[in-house]
PDB file of N, CA, C and O in Angstrom, chain B, residues numbered from 101:
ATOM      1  N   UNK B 101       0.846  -1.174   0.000  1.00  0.00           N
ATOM      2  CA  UNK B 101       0.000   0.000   0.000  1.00  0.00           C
ATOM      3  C   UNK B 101       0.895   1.242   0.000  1.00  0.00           C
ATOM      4  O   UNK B 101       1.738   1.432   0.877  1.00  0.00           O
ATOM      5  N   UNK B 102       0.629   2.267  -1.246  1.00  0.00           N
ATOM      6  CA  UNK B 102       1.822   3.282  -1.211  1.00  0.00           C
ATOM      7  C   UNK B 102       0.892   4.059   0.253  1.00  0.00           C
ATOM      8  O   UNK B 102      -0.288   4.038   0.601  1.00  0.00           O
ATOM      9  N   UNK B 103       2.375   4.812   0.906  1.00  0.00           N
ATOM     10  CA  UNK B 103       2.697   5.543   1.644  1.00  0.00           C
ATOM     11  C   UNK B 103       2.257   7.515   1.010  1.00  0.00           C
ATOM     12  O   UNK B 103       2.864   7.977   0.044  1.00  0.00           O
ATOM     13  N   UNK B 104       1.290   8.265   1.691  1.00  0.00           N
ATOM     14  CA  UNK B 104       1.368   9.100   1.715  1.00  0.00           C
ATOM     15  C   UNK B 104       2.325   9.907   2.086  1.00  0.00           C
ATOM     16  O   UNK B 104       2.515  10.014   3.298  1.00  0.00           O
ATOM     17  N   UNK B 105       3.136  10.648   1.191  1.00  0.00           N
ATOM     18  CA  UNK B 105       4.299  11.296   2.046  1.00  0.00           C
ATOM     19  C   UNK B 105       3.603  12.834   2.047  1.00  0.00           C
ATOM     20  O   UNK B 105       4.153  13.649   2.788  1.00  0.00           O
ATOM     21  N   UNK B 106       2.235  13.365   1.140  1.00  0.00           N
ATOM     22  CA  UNK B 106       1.584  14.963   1.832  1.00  0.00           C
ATOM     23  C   UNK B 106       1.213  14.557   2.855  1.00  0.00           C
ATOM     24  O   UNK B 106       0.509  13.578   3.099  1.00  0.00           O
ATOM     25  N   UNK B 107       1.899  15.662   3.844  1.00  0.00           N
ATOM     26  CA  UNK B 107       1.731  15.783   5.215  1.00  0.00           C
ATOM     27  C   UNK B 107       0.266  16.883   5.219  1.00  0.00           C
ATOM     28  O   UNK B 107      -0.008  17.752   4.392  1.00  0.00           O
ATOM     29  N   UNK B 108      -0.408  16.526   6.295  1.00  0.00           N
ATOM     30  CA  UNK B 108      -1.543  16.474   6.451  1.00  0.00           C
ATOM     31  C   UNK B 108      -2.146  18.062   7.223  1.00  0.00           C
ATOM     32  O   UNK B 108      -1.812  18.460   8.339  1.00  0.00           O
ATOM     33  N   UNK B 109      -2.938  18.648   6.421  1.00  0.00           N
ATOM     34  CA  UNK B 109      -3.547  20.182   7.552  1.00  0.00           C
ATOM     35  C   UNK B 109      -3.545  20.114   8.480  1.00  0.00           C
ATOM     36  O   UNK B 109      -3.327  18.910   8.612  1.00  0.00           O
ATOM     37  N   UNK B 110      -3.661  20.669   9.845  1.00  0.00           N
ATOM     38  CA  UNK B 110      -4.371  20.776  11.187  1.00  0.00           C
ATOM     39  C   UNK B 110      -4.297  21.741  11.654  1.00  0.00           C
ATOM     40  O   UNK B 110      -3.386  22.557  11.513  1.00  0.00           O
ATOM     41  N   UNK B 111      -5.441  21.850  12.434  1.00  0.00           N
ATOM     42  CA  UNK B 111      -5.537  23.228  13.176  1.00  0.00           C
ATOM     43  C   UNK B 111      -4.652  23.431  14.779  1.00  0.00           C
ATOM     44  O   UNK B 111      -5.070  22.900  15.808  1.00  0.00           O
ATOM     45  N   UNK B 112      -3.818  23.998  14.745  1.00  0.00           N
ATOM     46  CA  UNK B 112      -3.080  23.798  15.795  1.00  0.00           C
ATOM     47  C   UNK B 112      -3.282  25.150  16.754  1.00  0.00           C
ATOM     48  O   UNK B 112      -3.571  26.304  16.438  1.00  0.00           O
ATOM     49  N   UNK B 113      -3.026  24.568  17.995  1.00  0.00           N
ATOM     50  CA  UNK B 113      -3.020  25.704  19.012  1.00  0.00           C
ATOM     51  C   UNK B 113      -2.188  25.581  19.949  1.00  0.00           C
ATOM     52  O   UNK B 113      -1.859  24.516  20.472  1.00  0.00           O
ATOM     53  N   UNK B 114      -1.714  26.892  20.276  1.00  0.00           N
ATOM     54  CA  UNK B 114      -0.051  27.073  21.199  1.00  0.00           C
ATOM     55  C   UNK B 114      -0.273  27.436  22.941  1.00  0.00           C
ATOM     56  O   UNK B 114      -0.424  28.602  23.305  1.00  0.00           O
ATOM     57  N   UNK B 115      -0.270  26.688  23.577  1.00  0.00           N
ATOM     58  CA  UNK B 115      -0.322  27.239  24.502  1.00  0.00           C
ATOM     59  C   UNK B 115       1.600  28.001  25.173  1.00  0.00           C
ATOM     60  O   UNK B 115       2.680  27.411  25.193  1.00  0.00           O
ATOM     61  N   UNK B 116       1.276  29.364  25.585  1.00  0.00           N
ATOM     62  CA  UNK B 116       2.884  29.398  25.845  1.00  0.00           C
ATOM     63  C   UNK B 116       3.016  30.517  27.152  1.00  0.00           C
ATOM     64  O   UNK B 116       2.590  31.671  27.176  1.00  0.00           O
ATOM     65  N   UNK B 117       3.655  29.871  28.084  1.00  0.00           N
ATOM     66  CA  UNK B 117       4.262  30.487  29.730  1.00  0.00           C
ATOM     67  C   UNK B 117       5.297  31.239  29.265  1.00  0.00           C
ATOM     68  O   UNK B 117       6.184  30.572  28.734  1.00  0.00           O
ATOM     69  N   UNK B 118       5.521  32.793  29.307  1.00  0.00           N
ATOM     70  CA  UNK B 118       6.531  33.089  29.024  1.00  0.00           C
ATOM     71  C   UNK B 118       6.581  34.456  29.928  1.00  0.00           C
ATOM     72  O   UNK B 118       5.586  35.137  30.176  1.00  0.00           O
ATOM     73  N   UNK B 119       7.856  34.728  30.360  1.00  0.00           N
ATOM     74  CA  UNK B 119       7.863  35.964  30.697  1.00  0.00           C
ATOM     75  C   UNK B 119       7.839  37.248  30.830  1.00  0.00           C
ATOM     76  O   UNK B 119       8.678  37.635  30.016  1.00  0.00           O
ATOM     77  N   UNK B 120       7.367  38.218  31.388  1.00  0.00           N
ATOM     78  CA  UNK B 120       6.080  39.314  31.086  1.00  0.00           C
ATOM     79  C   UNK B 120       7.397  40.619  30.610  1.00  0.00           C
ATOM     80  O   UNK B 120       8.042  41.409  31.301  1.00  0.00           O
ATOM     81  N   UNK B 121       7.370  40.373  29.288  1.00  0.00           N
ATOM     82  CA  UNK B 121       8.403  41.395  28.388  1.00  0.00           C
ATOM     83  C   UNK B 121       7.518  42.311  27.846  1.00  0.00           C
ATOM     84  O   UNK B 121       6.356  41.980  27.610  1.00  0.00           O
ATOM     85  N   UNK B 122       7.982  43.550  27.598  1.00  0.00           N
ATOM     86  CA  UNK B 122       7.539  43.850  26.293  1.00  0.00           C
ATOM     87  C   UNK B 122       7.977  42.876  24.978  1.00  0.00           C
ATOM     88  O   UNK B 122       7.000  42.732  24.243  1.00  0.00           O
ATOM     89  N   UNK B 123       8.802  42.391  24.637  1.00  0.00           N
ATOM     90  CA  UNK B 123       9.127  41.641  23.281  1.00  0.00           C
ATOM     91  C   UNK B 123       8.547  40.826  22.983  1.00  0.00           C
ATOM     92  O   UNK B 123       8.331  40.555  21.802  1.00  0.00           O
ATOM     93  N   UNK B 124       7.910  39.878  24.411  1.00  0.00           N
ATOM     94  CA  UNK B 124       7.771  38.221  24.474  1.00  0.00           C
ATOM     95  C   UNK B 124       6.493  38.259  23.320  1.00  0.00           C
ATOM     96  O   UNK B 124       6.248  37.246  22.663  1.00  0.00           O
ATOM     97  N   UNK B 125       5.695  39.539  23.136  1.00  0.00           N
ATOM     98  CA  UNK B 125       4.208  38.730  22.137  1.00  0.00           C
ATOM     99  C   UNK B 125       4.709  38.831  20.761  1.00  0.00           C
ATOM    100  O   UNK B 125       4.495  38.060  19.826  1.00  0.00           O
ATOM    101  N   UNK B 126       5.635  40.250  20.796  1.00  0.00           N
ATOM    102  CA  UNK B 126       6.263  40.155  19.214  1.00  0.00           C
ATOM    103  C   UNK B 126       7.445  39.000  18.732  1.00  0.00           C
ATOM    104  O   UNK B 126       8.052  38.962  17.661  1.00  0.00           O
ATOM    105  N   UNK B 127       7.525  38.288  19.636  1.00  0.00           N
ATOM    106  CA  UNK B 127       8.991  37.097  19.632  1.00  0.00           C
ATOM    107  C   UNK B 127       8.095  35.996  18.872  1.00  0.00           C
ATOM    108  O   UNK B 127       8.278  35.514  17.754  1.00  0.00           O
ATOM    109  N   UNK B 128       6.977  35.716  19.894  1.00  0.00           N
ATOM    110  CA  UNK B 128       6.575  34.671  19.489  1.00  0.00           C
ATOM    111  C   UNK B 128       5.207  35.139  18.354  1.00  0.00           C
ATOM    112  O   UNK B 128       4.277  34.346  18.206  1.00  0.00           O
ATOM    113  N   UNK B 129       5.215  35.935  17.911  1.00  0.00           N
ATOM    114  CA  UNK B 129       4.365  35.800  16.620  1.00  0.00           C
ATOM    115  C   UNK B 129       5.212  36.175  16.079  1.00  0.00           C
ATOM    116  O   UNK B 129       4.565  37.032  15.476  1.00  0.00           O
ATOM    117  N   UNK B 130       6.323  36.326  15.671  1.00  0.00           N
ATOM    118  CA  UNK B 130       7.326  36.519  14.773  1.00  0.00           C
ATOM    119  C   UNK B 130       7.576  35.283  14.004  1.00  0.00           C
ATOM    120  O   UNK B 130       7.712  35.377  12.784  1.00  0.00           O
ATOM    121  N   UNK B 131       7.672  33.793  14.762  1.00  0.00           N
ATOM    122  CA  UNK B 131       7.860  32.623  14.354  1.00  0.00           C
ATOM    123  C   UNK B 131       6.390  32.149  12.715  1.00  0.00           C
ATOM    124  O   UNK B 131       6.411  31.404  11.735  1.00  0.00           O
ATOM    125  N   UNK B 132       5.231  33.265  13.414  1.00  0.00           N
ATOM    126  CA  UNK B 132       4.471  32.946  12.167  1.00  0.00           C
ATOM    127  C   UNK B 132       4.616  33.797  11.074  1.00  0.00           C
ATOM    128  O   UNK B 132       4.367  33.314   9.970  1.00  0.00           O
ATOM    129  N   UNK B 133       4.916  34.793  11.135  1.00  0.00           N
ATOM    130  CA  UNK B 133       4.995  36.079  10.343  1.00  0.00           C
ATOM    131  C   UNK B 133       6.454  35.479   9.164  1.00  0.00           C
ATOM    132  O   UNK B 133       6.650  35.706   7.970  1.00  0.00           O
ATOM    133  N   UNK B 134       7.013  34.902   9.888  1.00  0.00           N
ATOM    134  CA  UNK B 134       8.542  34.515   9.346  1.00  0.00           C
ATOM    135  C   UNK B 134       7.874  33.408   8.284  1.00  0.00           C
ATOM    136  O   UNK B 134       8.519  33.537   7.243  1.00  0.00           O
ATOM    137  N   UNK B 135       7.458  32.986   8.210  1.00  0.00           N
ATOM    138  CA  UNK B 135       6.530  32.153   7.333  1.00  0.00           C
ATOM    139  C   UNK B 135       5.240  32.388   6.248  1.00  0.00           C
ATOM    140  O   UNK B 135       4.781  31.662   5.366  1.00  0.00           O
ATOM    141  N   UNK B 136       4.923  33.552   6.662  1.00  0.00           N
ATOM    142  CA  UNK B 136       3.949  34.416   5.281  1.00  0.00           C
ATOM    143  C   UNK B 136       2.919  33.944   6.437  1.00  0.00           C
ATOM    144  O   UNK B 136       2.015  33.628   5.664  1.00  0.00           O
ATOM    145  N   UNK B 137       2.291  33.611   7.946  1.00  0.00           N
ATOM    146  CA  UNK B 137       1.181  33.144   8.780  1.00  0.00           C
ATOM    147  C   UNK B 137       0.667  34.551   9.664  1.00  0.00           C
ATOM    148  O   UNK B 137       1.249  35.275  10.472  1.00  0.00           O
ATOM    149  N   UNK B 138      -0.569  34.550   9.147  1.00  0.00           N
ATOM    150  CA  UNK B 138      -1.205  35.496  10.421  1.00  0.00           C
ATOM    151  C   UNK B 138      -2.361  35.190  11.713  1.00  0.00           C
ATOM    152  O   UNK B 138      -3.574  35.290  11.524  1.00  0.00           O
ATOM    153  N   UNK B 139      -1.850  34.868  12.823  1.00  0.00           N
ATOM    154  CA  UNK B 139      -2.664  33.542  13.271  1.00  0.00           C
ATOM    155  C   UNK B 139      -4.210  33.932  13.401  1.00  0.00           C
ATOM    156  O   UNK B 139      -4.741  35.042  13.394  1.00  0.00           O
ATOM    157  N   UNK B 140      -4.643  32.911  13.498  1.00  0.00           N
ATOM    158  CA  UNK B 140      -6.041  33.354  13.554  1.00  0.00           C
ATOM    159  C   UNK B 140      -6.974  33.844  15.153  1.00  0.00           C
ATOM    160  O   UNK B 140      -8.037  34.393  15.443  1.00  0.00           O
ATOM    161  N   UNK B 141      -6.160  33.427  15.641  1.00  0.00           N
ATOM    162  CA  UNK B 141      -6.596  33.808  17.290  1.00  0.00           C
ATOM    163  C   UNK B 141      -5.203  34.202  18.296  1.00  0.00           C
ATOM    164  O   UNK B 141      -4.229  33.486  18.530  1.00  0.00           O
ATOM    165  N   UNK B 142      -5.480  35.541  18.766  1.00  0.00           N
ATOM    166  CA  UNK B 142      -4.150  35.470  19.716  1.00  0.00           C
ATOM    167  C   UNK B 142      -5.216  36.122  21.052  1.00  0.00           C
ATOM    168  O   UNK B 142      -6.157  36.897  21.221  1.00  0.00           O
ATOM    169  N   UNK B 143      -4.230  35.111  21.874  1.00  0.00           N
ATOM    170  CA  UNK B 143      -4.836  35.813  23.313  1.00  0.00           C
ATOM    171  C   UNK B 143      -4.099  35.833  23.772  1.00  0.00           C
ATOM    172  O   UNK B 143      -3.187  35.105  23.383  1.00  0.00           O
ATOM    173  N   UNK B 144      -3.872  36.765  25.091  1.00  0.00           N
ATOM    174  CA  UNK B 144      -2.913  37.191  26.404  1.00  0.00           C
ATOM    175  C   UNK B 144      -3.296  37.196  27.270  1.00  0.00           C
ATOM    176  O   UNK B 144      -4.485  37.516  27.266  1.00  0.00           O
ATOM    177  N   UNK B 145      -2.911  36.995  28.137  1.00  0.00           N
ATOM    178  CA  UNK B 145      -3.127  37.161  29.652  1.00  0.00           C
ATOM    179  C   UNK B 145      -1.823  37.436  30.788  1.00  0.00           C
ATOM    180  O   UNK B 145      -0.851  36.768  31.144  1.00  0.00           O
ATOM    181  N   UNK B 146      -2.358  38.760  31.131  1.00  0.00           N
ATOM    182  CA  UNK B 146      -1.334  38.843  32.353  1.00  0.00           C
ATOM    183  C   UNK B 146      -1.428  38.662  33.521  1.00  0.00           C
ATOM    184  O   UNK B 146      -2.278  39.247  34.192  1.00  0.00           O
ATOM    185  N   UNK B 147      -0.039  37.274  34.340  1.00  0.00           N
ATOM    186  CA  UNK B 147      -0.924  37.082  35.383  1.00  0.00           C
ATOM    187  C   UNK B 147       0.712  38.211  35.970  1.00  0.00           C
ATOM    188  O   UNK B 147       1.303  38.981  35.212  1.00  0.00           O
ATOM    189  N   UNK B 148       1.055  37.977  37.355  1.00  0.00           N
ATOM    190  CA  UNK B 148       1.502  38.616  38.188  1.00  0.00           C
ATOM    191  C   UNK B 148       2.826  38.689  37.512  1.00  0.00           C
ATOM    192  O   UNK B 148       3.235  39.848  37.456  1.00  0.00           O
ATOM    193  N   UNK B 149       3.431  38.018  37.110  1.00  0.00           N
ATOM    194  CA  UNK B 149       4.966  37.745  36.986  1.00  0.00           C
ATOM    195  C   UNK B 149       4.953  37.213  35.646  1.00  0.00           C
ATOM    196  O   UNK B 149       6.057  37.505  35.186  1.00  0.00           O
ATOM    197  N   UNK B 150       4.283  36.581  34.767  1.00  0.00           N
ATOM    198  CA  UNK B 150       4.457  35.907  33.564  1.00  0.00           C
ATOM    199  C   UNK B 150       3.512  36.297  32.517  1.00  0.00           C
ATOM    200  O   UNK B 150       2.608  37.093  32.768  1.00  0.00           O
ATOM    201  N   UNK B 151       3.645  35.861  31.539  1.00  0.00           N
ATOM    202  CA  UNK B 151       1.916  36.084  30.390  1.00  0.00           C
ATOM    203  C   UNK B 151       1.695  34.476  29.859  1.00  0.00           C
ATOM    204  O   UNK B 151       2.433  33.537  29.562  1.00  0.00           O
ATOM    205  N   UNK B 152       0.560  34.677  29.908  1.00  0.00           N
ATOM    206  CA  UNK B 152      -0.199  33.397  29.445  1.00  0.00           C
ATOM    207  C   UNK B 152      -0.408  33.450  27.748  1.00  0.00           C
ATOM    208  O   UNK B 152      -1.272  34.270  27.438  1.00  0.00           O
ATOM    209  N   UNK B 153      -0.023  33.007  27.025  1.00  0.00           N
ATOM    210  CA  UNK B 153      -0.467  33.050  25.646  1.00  0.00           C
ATOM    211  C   UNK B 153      -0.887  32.108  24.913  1.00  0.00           C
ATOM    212  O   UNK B 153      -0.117  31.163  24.744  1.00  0.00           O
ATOM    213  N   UNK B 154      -2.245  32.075  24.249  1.00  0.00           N
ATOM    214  CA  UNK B 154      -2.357  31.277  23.102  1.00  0.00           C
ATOM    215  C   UNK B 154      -2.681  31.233  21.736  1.00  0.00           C
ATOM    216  O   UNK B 154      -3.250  32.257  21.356  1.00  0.00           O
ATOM    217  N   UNK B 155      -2.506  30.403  20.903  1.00  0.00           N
ATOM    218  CA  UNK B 155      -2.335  31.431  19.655  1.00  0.00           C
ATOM    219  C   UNK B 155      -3.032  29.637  18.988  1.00  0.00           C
ATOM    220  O   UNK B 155      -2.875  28.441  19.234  1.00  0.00           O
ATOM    221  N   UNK B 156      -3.721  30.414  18.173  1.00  0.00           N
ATOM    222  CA  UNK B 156      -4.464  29.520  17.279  1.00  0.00           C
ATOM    223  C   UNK B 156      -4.397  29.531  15.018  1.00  0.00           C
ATOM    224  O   UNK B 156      -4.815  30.468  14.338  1.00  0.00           O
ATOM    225  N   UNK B 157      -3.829  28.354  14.511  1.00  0.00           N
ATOM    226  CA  UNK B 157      -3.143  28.441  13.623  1.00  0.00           C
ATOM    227  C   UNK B 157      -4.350  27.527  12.531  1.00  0.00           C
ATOM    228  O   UNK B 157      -4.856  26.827  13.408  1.00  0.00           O
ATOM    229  N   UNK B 158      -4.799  27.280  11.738  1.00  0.00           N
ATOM    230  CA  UNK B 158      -5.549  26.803  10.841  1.00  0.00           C
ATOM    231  C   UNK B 158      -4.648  26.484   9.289  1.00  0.00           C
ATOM    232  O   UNK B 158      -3.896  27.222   8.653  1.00  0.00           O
ATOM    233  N   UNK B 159      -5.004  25.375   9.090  1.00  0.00           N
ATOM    234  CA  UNK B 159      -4.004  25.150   7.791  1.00  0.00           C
ATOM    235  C   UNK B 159      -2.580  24.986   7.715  1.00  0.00           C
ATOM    236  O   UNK B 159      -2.052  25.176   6.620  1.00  0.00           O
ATOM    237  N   UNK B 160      -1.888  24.670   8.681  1.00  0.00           N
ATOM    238  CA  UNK B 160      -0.636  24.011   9.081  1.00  0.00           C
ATOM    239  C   UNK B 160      -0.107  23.002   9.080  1.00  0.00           C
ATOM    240  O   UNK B 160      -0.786  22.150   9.653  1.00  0.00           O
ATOM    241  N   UNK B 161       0.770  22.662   8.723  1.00  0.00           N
ATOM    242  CA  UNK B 161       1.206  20.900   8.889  1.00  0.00           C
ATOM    243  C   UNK B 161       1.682  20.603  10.114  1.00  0.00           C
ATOM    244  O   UNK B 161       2.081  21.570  10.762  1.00  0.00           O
ATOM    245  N   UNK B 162       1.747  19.633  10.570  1.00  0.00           N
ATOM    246  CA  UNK B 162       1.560  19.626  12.181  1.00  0.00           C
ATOM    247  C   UNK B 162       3.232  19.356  12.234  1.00  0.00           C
ATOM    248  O   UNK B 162       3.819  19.508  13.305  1.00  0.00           O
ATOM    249  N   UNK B 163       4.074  18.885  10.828  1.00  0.00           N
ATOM    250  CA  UNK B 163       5.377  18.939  11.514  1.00  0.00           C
ATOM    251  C   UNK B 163       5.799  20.322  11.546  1.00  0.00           C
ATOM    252  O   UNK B 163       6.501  20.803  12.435  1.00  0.00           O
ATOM    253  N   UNK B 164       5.323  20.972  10.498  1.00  0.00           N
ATOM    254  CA  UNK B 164       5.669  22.585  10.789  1.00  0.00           C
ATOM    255  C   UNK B 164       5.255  23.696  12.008  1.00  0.00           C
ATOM    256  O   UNK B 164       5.617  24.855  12.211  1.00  0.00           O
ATOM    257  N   UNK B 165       4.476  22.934  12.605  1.00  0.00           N
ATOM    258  CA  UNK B 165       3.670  23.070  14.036  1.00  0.00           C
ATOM    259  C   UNK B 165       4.755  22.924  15.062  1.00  0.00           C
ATOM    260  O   UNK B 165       5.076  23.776  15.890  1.00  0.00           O
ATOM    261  N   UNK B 166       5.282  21.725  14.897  1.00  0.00           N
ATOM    262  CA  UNK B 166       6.533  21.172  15.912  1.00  0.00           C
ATOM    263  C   UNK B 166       7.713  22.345  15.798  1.00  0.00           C
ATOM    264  O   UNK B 166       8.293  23.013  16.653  1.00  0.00           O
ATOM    265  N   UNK B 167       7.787  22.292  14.559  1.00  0.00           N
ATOM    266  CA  UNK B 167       9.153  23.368  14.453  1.00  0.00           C
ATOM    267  C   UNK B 167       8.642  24.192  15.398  1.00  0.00           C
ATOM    268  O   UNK B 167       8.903  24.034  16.590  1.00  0.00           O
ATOM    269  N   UNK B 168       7.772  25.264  14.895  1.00  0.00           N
ATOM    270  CA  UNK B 168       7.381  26.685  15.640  1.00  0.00           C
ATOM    271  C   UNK B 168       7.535  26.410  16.954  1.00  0.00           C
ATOM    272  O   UNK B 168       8.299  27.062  17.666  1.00  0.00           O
ATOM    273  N   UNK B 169       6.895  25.523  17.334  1.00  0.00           N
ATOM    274  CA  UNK B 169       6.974  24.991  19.224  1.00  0.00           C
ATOM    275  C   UNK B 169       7.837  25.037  19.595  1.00  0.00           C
ATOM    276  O   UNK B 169       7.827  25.720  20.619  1.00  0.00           O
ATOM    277  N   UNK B 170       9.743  24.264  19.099  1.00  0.00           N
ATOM    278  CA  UNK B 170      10.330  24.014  19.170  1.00  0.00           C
ATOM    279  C   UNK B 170      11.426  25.327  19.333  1.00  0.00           C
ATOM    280  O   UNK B 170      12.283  25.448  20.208  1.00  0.00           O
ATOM    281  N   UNK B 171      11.111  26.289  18.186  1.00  0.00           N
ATOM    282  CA  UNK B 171      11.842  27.715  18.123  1.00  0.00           C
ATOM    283  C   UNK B 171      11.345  28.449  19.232  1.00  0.00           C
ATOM    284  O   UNK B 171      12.089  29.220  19.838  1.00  0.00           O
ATOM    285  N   UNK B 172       9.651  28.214  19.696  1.00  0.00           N
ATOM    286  CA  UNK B 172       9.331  29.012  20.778  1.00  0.00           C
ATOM    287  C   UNK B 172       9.963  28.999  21.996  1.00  0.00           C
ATOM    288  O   UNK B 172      10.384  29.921  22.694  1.00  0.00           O
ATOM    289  N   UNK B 173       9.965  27.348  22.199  1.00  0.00           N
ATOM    290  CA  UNK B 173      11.078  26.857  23.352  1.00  0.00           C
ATOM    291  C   UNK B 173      12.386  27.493  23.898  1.00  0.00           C
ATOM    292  O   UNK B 173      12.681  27.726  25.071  1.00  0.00           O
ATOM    293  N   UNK B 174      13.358  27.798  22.349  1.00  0.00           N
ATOM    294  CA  UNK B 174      14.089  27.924  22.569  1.00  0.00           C
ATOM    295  C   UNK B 174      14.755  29.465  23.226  1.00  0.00           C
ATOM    296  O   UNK B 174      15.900  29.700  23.612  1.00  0.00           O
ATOM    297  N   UNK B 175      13.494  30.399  23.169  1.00  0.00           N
ATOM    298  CA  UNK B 175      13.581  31.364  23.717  1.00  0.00           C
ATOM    299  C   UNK B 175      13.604  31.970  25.133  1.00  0.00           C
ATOM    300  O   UNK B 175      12.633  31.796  25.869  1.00  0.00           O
ATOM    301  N   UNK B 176      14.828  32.776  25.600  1.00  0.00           N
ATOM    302  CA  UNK B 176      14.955  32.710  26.893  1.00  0.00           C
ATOM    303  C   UNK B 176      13.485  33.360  27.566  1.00  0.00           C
ATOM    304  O   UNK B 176      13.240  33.240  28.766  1.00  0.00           O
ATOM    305  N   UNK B 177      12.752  33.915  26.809  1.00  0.00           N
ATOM    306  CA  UNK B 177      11.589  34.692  27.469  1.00  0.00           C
ATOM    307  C   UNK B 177      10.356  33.817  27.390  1.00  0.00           C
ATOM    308  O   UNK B 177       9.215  34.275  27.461  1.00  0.00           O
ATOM    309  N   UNK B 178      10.632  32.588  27.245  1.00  0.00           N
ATOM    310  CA  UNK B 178       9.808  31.301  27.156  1.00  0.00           C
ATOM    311  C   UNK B 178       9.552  30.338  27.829  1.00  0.00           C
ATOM    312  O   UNK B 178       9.687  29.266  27.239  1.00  0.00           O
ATOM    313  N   UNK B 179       9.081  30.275  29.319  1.00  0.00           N
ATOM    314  CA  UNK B 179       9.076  29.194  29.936  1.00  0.00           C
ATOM    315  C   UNK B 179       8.748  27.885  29.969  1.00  0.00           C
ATOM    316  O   UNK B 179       9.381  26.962  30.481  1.00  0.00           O
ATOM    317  N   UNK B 180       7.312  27.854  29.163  1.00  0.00           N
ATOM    318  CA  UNK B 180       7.147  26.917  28.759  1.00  0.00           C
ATOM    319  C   UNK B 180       6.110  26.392  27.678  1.00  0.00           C
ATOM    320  O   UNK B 180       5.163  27.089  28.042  1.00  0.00           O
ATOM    321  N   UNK B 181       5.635  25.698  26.664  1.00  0.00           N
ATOM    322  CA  UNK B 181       5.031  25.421  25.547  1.00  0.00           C
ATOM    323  C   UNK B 181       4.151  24.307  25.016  1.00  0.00           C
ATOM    324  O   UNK B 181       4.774  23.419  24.435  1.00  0.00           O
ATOM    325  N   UNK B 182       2.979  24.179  25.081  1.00  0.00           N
ATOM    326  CA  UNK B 182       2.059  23.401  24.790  1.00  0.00           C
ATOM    327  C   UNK B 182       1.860  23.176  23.150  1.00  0.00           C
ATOM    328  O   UNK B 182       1.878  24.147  22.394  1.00  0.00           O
ATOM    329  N   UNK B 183       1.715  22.148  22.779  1.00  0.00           N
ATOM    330  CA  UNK B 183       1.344  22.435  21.331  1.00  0.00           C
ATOM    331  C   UNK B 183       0.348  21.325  21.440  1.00  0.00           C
ATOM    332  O   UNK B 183       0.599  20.438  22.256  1.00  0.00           O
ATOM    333  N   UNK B 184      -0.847  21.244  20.667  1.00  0.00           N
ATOM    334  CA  UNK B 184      -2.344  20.472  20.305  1.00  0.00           C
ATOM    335  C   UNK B 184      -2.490  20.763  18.783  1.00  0.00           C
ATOM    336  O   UNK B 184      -2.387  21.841  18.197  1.00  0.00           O
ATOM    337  N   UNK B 185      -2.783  19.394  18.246  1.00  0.00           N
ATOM    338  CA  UNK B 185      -2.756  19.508  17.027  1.00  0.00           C
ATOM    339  C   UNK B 185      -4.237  18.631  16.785  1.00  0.00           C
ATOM    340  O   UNK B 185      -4.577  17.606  17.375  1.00  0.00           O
ATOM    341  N   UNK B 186      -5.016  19.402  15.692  1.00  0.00           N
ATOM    342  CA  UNK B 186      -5.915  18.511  15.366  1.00  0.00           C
ATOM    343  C   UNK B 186      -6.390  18.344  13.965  1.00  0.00           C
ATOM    344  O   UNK B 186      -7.023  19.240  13.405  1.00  0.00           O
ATOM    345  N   UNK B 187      -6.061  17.076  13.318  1.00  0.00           N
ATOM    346  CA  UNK B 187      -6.264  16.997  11.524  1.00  0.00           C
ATOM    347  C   UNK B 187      -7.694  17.509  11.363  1.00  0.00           C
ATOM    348  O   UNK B 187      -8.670  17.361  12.099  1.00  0.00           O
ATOM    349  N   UNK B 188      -7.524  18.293   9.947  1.00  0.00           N
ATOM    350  CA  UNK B 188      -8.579  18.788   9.261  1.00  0.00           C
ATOM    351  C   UNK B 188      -9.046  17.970   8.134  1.00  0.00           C
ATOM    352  O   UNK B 188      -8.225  17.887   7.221  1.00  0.00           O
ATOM    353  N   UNK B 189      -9.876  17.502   8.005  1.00  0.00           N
ATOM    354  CA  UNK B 189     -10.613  16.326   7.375  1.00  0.00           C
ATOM    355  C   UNK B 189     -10.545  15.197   6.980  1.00  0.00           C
ATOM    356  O   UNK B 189     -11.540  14.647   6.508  1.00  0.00           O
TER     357      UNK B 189
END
C-alpha cells in the first residue's frame, strides 16, 4: 500500500508560559509572520509575573507546528510550551 508522504492540515493551538516582556508577544508571533502566517486567534493574559499566551493556527502541517513549538522553546523569554494539534478532514 503506497505511503502518503503529503503531510496532512491541522488546526493547531499554542499554549505558551513566558515571561512578562515587552518583546515576548512580538517574539513569538514573529515565528508565524517569518513564514507568510497570520494567526487566527491570539490571546494574552497577564498574570503577576508571567503572560499566558495562546495562539491559534488553521491550515498548518503539524510537523511545521513542531518546528514553531520548538523555536518558541528555545527562547529565553519562554518558559514553557504546549502544542495540540488537530487533523482537518
Amino acid at each position: 500500500m503506497p505511503v502518503d508522504t503529503k503531510q496532512r492540515e491541522c488546526s493547531a493551538t499554542f499554549r505558551v508560559e513566558a515571561r512578562k516582556d515587552p518583546a515576548t508577544l512580538v517574539r513569538i508571533l514573529n515565528h508565524f509572520a517569518q513564514i507568510g502566517l497570520v494567526p487566527d486567534r491570539v490571546v494574552v493574559v497577564q498574570a503577576l509575573d508571567h503572560l499566558i499566551l495562546e495562539v491559534a493556527q488553521q491550515g498548518l502541517e503539524e510537523k511545521r507546528g513542531q518546528i514553531i513549538a520548538e523555536k518558541m522553546r528555545s527562547s529565553v523569554l519562554v518558559l514553557s510550551v504546549e502544542a495540540a494539534f488537530r487533523r482537518v478532514g
